[in-house]
Structures are given as C-alpha cells and as structure tokens.
N, CA, C and O atoms as a Tinker XYZ file with bonds, in Angstrom:
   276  protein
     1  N     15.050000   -9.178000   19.529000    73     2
     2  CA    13.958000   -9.824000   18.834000    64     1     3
     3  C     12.652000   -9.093000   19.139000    63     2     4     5
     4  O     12.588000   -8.440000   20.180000    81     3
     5  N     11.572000   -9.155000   18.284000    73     3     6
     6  CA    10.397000   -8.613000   18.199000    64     5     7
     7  C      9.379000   -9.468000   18.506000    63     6     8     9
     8  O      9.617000  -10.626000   18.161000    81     7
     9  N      8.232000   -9.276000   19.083000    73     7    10
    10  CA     7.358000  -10.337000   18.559000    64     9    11
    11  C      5.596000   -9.699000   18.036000    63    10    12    13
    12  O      4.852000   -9.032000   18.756000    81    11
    13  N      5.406000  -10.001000   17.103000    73    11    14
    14  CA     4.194000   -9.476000   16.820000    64    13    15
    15  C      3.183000  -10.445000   16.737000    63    14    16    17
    16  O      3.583000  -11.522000   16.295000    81    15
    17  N      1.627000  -10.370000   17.118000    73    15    18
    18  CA     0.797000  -10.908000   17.508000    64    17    19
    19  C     -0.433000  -10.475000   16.317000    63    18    20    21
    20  O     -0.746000   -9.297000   16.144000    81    19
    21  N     -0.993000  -11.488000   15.627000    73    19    22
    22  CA    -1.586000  -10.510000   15.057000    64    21    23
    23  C     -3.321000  -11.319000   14.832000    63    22    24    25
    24  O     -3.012000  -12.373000   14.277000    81    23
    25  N     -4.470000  -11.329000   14.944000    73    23    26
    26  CA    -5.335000  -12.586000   15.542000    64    25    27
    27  C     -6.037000  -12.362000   13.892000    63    26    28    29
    28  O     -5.876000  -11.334000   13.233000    81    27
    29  N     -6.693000  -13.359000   13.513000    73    27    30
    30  CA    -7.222000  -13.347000   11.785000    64    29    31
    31  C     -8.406000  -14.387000   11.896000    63    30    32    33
    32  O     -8.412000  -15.287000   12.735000    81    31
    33  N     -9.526000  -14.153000   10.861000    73    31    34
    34  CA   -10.460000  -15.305000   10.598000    64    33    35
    35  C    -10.042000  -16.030000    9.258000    63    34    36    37
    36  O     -9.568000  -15.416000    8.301000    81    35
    37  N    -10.173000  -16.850000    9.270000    73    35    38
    38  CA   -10.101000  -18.013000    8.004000    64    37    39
    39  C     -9.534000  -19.099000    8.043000    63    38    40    41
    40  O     -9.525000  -20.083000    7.303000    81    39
    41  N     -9.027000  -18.817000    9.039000    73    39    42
    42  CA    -8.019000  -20.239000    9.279000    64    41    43
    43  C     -8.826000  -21.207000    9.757000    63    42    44    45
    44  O     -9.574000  -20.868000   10.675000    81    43
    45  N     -8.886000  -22.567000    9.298000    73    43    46
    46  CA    -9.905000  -23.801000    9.953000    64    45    47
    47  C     -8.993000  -25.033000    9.900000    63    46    48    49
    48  O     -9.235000  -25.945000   10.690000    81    47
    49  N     -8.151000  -25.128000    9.197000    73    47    50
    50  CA    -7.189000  -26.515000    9.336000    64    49    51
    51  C     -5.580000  -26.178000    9.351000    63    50    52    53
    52  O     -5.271000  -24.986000    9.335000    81    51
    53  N     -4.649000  -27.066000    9.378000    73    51    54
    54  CA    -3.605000  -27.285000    9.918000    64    53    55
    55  C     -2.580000  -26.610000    7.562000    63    54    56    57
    56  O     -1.505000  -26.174000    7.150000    81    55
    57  N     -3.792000  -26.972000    7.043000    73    55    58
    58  CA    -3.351000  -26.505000    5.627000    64    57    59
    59  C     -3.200000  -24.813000    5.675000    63    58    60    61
    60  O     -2.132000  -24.253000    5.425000    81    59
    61  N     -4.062000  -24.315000    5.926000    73    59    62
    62  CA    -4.197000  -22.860000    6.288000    64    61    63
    63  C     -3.108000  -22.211000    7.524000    63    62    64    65
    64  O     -2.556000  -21.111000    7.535000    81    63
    65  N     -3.056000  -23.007000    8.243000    73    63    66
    66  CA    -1.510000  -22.283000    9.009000    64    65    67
    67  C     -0.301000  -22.835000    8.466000    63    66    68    69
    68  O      0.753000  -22.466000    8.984000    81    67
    69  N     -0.266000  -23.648000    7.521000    73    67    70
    70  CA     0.843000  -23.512000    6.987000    64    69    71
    71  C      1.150000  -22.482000    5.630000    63    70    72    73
    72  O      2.281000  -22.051000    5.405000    81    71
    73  N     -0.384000  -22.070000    4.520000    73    71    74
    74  CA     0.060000  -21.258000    3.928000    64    73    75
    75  C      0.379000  -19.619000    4.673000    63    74    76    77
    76  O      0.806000  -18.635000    4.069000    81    75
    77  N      0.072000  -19.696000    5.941000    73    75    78
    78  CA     0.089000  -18.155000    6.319000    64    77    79
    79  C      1.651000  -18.348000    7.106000    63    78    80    81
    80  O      2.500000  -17.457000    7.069000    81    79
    81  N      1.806000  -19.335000    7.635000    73    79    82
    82  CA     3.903000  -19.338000    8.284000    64    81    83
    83  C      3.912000  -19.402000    6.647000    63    82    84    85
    84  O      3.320000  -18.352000    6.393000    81    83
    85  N      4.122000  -19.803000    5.796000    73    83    86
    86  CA     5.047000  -19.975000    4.603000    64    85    87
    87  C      5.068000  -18.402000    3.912000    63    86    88    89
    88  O      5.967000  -18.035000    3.155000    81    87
    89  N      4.104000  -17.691000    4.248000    73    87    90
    90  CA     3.631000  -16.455000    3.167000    64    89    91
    91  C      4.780000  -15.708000    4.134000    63    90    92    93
    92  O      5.584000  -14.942000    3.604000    81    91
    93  N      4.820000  -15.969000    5.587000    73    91    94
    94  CA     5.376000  -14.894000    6.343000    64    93    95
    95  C      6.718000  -15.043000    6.559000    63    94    96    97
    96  O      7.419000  -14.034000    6.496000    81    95
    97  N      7.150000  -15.970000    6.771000    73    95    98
    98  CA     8.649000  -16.831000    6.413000    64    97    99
    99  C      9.114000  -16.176000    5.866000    63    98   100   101
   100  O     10.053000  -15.600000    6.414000    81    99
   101  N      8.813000  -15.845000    4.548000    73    99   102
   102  CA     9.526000  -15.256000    2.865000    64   101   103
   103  C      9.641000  -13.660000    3.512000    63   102   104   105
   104  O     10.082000  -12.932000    2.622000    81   103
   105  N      9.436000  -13.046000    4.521000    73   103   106
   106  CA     9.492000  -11.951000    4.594000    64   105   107
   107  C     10.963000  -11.640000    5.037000    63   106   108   109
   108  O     11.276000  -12.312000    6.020000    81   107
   109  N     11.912000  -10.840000    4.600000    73   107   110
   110  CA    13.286000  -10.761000    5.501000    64   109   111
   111  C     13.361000   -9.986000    6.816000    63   110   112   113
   112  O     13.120000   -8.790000    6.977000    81   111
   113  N     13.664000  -10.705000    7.541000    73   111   114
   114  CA    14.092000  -10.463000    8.791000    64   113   115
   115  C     13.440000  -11.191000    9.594000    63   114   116   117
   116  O     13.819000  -11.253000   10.763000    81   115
   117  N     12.138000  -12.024000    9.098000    73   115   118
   118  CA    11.639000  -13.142000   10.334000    64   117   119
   119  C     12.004000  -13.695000   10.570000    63   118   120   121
   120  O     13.143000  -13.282000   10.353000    81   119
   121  N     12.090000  -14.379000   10.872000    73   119   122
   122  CA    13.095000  -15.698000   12.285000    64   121   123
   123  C     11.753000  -16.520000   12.242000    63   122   124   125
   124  O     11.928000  -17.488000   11.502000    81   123
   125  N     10.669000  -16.499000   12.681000    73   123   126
   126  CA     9.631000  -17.986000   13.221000    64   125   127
   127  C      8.260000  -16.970000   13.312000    63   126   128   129
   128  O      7.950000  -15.849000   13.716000    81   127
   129  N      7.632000  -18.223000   12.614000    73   127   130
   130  CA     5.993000  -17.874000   12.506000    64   129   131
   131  C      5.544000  -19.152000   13.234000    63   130   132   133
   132  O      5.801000  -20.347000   13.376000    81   131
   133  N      4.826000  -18.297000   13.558000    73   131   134
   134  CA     3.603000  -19.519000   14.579000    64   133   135
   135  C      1.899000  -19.259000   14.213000    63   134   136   137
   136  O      1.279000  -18.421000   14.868000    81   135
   137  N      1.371000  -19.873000   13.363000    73   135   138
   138  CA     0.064000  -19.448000   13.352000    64   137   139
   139  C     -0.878000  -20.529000   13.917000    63   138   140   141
   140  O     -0.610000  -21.587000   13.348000    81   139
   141  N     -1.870000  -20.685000   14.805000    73   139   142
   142  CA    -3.015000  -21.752000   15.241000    64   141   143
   143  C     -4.767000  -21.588000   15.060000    63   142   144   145
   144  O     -5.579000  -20.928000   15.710000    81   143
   145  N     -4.878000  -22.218000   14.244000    73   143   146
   146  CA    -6.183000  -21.954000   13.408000    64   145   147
   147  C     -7.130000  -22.263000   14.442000    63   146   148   149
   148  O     -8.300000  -21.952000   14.220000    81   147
   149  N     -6.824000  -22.851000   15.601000    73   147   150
   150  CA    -7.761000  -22.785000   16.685000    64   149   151
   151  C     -8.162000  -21.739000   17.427000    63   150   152   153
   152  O     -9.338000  -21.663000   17.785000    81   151
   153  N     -7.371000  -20.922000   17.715000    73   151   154
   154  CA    -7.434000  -19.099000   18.235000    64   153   155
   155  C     -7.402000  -17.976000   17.287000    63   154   156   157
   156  O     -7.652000  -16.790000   17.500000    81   155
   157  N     -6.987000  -18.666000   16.012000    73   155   158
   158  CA    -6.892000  -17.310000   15.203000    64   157   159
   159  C     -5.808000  -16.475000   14.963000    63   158   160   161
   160  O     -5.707000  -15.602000   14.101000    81   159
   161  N     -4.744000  -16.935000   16.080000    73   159   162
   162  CA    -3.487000  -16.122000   16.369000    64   161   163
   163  C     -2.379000  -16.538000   15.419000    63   162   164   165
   164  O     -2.065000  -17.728000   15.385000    81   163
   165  N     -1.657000  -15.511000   14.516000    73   163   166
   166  CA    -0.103000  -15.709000   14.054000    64   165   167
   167  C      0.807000  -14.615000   15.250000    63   166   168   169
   168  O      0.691000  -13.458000   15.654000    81   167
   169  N      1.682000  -15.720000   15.472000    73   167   170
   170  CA     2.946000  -14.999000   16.306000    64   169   171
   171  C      4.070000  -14.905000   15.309000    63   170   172   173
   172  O      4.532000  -15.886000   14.726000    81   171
   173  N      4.442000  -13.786000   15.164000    73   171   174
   174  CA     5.366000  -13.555000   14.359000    64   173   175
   175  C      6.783000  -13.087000   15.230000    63   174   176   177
   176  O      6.673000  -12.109000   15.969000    81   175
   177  N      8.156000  -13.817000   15.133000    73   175   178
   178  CA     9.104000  -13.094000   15.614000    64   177   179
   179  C     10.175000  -12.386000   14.304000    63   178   180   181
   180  O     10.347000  -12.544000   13.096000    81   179
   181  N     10.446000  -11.966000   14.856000    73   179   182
   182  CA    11.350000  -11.378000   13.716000    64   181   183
   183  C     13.319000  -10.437000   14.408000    63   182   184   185
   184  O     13.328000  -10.189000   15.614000    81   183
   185  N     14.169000  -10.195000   13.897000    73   183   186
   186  CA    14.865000   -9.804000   13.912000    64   185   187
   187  C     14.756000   -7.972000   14.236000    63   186   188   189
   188  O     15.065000   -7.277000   15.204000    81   187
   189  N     14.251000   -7.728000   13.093000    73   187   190
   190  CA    14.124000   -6.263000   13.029000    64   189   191
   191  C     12.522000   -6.037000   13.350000    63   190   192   193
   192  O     11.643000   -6.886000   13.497000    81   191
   193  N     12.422000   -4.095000   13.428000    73   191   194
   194  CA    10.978000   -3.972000   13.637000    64   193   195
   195  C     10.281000   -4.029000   11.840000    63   194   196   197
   196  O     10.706000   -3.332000   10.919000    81   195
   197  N      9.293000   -4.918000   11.753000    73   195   198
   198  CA     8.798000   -4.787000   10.617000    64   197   199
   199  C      7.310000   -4.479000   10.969000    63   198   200   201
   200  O      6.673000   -4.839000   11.959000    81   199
   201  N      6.827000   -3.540000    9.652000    73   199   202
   202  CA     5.419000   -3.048000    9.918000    64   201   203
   203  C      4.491000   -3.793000   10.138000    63   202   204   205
   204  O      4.535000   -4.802000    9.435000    81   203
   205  N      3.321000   -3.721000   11.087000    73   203   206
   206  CA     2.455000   -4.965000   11.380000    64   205   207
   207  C      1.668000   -4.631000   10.009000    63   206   208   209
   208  O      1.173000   -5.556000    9.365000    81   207
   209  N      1.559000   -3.238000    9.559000    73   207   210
   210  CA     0.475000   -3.238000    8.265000    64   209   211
   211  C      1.128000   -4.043000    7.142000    63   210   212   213
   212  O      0.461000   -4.808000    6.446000    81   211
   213  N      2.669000   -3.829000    6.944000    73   211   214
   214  CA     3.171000   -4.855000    6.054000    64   213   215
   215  C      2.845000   -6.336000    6.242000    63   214   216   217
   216  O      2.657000   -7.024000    5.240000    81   215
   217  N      2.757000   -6.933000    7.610000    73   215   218
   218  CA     2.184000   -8.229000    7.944000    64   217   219
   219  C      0.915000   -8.553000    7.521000    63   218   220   221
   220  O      0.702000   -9.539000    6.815000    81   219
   221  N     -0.259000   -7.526000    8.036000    73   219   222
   222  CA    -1.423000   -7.522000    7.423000    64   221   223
   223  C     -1.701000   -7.677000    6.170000    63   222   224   225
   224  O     -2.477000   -8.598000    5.914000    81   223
   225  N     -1.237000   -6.948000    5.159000    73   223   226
   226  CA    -1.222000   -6.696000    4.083000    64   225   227
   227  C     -0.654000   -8.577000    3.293000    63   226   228   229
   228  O     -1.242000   -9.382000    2.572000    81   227
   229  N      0.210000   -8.562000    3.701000    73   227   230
   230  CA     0.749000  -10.415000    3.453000    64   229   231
   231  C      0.018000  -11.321000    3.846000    63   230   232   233
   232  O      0.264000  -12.507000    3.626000    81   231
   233  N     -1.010000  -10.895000    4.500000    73   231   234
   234  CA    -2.147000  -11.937000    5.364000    64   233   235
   235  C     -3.220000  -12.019000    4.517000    63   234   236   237
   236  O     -3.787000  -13.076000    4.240000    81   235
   237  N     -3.577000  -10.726000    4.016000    73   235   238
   238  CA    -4.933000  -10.483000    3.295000    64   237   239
   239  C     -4.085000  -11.115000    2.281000    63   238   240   241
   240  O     -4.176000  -12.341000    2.214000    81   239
   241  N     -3.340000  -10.571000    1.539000    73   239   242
   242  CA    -2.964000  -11.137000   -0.071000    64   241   243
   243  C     -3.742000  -12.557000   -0.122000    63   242   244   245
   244  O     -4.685000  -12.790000   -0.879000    81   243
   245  N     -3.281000  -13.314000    0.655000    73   243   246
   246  CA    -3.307000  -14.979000    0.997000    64   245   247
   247  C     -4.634000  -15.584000    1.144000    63   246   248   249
   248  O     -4.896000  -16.783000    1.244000    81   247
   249  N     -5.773000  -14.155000    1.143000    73   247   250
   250  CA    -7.008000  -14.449000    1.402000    64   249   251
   251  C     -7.330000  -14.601000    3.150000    63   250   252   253
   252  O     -8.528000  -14.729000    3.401000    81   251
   253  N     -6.720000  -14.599000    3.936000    73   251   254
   254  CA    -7.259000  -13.868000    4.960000    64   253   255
   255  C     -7.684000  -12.915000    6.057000    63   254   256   257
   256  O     -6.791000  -12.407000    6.735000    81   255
   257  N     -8.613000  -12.695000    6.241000    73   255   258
   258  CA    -9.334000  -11.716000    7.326000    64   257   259
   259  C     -8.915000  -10.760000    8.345000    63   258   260   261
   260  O     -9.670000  -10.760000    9.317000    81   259
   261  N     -7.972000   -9.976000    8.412000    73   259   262
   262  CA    -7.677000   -9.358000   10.127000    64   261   263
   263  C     -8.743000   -8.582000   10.589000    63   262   264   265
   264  O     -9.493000   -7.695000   10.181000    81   263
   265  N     -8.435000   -9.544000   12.044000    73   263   266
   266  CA    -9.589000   -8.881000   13.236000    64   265   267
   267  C     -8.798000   -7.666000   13.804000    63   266   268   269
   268  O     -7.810000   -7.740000   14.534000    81   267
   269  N     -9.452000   -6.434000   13.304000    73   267   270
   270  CA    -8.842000   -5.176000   14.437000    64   269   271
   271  C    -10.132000   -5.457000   15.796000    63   270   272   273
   272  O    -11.349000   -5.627000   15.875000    81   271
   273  N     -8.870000   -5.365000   16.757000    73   271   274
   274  CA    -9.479000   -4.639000   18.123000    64   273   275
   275  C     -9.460000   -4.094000   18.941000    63   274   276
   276  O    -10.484000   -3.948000   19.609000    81   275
C-alpha cells in the first residue's frame, strides 16, 4: 500500500471533504480517502503507485487549491 498526503485550500465544511474523497475514490487503484477541511490534508491510500500530479490535477478539476511546499 501507498500513502499519499497531499495539503489544499478550499475546503471549509464536512460537504467539501466529501466532494474531494468522492472525486478520488473514482480513481482505480485507491482503496481510502481521507480528507479534513480543518488541516487542509487529503490522505490518499491506494494499491498501486499513482501520480500525485494525477491526484492534483483531480483536486483542481473539483475547484480546489494545492498548497506546494
């Protein structure tokens, strides 16, 4: 198993971490999304290695923000 970490702005309610686990879900090979609009953080596990830019890229679609740091 993998786990990728990936921290974002936009998230403010419990509606918003569910469209970003649901956007990431649909991806094959994840196993469990965890996102908490209180830190900003999606934990992504997954099966295989999948690209974090492919993650990113599924994040922005959805309308939100990644913090590089």
């Amino acid at each position: 198993m993998k786990e990728t970490i990936i921290k974002i702005k936009g998230m403010v309610c419990n509606g918003c971490e569910n469209r970003v686990q649901n956007a990431l879900k649909n991806i094959e090979g994840v196993e469990n999304v965890i996102a908490d609009h209180t830190t900003g953080i999606v934990k992504i596990t997954s099966k295989e290695d999948i690209s974090k830019d492919f993650i990113e890229e599924k994040i922005s679609d959805i309308g939100f923000e990644i913090v590089k740091e």
